[in-house]
BAZA-84925 format. One record per residue (C-alpha): residue in one letter; x, y, z. Coordinates in nm, 2 decimals. Layout:
N
<r res="a" u="X" v="Y" w="Z"/>
...
% end
This chain:
173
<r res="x" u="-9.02" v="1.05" w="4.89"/>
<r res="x" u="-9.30" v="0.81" w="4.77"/>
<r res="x" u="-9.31" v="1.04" w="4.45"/>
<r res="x" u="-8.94" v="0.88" w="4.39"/>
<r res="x" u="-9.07" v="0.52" w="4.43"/>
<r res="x" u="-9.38" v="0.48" w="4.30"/>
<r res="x" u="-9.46" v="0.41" w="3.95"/>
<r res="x" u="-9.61" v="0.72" w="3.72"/>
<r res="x" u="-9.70" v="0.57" w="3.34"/>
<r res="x" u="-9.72" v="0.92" w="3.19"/>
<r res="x" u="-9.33" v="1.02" w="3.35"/>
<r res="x" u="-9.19" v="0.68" w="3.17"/>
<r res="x" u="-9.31" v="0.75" w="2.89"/>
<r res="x" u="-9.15" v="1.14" w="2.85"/>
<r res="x" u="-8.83" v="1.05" w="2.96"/>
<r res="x" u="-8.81" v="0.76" w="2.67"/>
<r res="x" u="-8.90" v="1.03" w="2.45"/>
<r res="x" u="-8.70" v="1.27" w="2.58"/>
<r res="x" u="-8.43" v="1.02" w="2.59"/>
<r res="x" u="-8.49" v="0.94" w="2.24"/>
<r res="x" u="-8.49" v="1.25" w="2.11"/>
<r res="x" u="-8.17" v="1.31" w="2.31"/>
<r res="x" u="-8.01" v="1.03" w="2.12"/>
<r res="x" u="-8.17" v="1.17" w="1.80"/>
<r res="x" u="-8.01" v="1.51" w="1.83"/>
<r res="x" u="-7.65" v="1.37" w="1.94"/>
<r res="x" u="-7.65" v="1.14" w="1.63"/>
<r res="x" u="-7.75" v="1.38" w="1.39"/>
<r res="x" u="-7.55" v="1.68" w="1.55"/>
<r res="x" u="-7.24" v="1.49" w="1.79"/>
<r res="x" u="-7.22" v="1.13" w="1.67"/>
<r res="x" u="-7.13" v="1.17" w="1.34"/>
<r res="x" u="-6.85" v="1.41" w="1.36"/>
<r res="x" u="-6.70" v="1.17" w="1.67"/>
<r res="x" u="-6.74" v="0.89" w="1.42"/>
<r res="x" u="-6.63" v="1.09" w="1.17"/>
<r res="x" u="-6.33" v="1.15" w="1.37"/>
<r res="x" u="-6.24" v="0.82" w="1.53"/>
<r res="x" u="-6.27" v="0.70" w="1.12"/>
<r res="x" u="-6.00" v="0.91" w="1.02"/>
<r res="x" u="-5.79" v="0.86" w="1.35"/>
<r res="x" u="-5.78" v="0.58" w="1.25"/>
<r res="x" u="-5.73" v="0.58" w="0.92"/>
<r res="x" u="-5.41" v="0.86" w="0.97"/>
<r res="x" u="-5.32" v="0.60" w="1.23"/>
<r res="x" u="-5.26" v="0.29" w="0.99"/>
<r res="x" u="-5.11" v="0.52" w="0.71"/>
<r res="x" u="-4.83" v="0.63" w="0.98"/>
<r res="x" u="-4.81" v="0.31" w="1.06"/>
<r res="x" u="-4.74" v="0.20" w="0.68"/>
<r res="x" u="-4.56" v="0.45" w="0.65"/>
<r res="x" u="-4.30" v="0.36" w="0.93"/>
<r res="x" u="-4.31" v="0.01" w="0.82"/>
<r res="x" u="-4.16" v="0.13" w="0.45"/>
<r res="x" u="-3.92" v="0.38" w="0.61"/>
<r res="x" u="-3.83" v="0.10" w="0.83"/>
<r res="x" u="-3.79" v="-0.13" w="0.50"/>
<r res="x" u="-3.59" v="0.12" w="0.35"/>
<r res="x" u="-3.34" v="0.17" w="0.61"/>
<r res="x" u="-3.27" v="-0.17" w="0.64"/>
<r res="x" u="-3.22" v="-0.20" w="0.26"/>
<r res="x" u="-3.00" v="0.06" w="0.25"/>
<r res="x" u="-2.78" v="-0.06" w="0.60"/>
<r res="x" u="-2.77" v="-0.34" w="0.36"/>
<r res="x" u="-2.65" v="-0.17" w="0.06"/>
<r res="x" u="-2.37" v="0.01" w="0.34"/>
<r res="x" u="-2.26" v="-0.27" w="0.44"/>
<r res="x" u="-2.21" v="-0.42" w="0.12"/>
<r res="x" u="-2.01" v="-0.12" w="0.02"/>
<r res="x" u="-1.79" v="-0.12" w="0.35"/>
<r res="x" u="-1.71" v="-0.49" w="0.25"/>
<r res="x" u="-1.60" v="-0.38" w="-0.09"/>
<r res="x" u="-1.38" v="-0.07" w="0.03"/>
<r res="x" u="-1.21" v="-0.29" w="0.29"/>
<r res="x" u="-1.18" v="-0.57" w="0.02"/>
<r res="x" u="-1.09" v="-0.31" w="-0.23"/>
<r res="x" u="-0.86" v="-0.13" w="0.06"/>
<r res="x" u="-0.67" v="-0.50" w="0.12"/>
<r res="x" u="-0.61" v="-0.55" w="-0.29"/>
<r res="x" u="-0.43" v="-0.19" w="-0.28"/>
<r res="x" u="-0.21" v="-0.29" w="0.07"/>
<r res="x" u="-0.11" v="-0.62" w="-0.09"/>
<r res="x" u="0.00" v="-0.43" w="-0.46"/>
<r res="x" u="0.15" v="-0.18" w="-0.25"/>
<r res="x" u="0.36" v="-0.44" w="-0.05"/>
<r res="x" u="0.43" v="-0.61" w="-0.39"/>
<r res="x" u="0.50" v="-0.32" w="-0.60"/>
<r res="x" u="0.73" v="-0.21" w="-0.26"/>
<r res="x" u="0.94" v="-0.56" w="-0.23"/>
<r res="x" u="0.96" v="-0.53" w="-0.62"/>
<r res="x" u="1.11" v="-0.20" w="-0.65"/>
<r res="x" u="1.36" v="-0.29" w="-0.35"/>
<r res="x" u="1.42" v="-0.61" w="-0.53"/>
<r res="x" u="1.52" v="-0.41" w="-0.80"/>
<r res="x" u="1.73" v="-0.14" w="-0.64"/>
<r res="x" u="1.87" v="-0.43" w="-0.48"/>
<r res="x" u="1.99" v="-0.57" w="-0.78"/>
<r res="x" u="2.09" v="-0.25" w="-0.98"/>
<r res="x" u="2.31" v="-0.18" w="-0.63"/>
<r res="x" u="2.51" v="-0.50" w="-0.67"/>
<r res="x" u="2.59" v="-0.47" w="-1.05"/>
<r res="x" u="2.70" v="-0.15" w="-0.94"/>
<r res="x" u="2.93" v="-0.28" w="-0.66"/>
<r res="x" u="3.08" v="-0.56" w="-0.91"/>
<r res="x" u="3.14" v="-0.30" w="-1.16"/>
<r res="x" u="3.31" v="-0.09" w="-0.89"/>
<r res="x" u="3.50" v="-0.41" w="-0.78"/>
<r res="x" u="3.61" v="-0.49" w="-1.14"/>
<r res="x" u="3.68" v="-0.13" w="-1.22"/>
<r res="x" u="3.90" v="-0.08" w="-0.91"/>
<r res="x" u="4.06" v="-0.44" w="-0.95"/>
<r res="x" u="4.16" v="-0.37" w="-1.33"/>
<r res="x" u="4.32" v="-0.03" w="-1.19"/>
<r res="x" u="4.52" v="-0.20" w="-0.93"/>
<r res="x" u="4.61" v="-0.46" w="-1.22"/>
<r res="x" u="4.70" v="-0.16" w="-1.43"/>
<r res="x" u="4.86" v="0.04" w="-1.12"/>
<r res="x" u="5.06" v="-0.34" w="-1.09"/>
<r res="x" u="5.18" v="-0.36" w="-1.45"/>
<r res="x" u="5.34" v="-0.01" w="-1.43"/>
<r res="x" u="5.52" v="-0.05" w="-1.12"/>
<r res="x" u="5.62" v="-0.38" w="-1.18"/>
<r res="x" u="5.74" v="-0.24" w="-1.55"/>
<r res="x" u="5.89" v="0.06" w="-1.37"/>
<r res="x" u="6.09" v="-0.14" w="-1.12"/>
<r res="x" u="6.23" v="-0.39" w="-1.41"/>
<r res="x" u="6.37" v="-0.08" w="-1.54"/>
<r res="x" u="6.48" v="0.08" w="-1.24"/>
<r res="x" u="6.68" v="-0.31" w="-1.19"/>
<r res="x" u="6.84" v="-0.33" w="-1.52"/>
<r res="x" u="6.93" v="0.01" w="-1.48"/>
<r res="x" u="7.08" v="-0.06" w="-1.15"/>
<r res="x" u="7.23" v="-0.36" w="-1.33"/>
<r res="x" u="7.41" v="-0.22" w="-1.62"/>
<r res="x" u="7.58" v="0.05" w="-1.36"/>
<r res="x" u="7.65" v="-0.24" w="-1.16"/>
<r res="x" u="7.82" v="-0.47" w="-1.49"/>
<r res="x" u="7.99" v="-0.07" w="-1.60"/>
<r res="x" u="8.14" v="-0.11" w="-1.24"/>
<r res="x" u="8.23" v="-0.44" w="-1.21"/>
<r res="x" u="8.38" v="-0.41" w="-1.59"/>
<r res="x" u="8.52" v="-0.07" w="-1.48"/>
<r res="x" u="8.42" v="0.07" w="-1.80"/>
<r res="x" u="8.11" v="0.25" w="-1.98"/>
<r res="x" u="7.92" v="0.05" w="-2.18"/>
<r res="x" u="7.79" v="0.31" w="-2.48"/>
<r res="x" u="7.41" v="0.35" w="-2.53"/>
<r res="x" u="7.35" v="0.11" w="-2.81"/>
<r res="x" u="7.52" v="-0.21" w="-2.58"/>
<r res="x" u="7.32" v="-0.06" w="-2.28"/>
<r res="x" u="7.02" v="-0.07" w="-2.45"/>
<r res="x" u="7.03" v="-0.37" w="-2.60"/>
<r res="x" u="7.16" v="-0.54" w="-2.25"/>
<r res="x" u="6.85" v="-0.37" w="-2.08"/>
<r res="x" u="6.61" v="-0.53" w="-2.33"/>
<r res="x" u="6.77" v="-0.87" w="-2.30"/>
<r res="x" u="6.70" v="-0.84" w="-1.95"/>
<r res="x" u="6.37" v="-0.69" w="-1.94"/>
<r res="x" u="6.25" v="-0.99" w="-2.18"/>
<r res="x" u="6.37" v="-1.22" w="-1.91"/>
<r res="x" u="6.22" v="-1.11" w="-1.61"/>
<r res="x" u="5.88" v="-1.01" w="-1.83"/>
<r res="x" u="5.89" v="-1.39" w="-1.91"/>
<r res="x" u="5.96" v="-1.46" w="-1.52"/>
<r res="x" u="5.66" v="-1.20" w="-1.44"/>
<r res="x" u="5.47" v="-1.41" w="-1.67"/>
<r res="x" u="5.51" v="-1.73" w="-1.59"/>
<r res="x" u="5.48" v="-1.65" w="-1.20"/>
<r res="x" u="5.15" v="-1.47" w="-1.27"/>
<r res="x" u="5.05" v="-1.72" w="-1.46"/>
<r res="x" u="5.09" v="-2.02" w="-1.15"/>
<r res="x" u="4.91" v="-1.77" w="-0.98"/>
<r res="x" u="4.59" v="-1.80" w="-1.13"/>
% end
């Protein structure tokens, strides 16, 4: 044990050499290629890293340029509702319209055919009465009254109630 402890000149000096020459051999041989190695760690390290960073860059542009599209489509989506609905209220607008000439035409057909229908009754009946009139004065006269007195009787009276058919329609209006 006093070999451990006491102090021997000639040991210091070969394990400083052989320390030395340890260190020697691990730089030439080991520290280098862990140098080497951490270097270009390193290196691979920061060009991930910058490479990340533009990726990230990139993807954020191009959210960007998404969203800016999305904004578009829904604007673009809102124009096309709203011309829709426009488009939609005109074209009912429209039928609308076209419907109700069609009813008033309708109306004023069917009311100038009742007018018409009107005029031949009324016509009819006013000969039907002078008829019934003339066989009524050949009656009371208790004698025929030949056709060329008849008729001219019938279109004496005709005039007269066409002139009472007149002027009655005419307070009408």
């Amino acid at each position: 044990m006093d070999k451990l402890v006491s102090f021997d000149p000639g040991l210091i000096i070969w394990t400083v050499v052989t320390f030395l020459l340890l260190v020697a051999i691990l730089t030439k041989t080991a520290w280098r290629p862990i140098l080497n190695a951490l270097e270009e760690r390193d290196r691979k390290i920061r060009e991930d890293l910058e490479t990340a960073k533009r990726a990230r860059e990139e993807a954020e542009r191009k959210r960007l340029e998404m969203e800016g599209r999305l904004a578009d489509l829904r604007t673009q989506g809102a124009e096309m509702l709203a011309k829709a609905a426009q488009e939609g209220e005109k074209l009912r607008h429209g039928l609308k319209t076209q419907a109700e000439a069609e009813i008033h035409k309708m109306k004023e057909r069917a009311s100038a055919d009742l007018e018409a229908e009107k005029e031949r009754l009324v016509g009819e009946l006013r000969r039907e009465a002078a008829g019934l009139s003339v066989r009524a004065a050949e009656k009371l006269l208790g004698r025929s009254v030949d056709g060329g007195v008849q008729k001219e009787i019938m279109g004496s009276f005709l005039k007269d109630l066409e002139g009472q058919g007149k002027a009655e329609h005419a307070g009408k209006r």
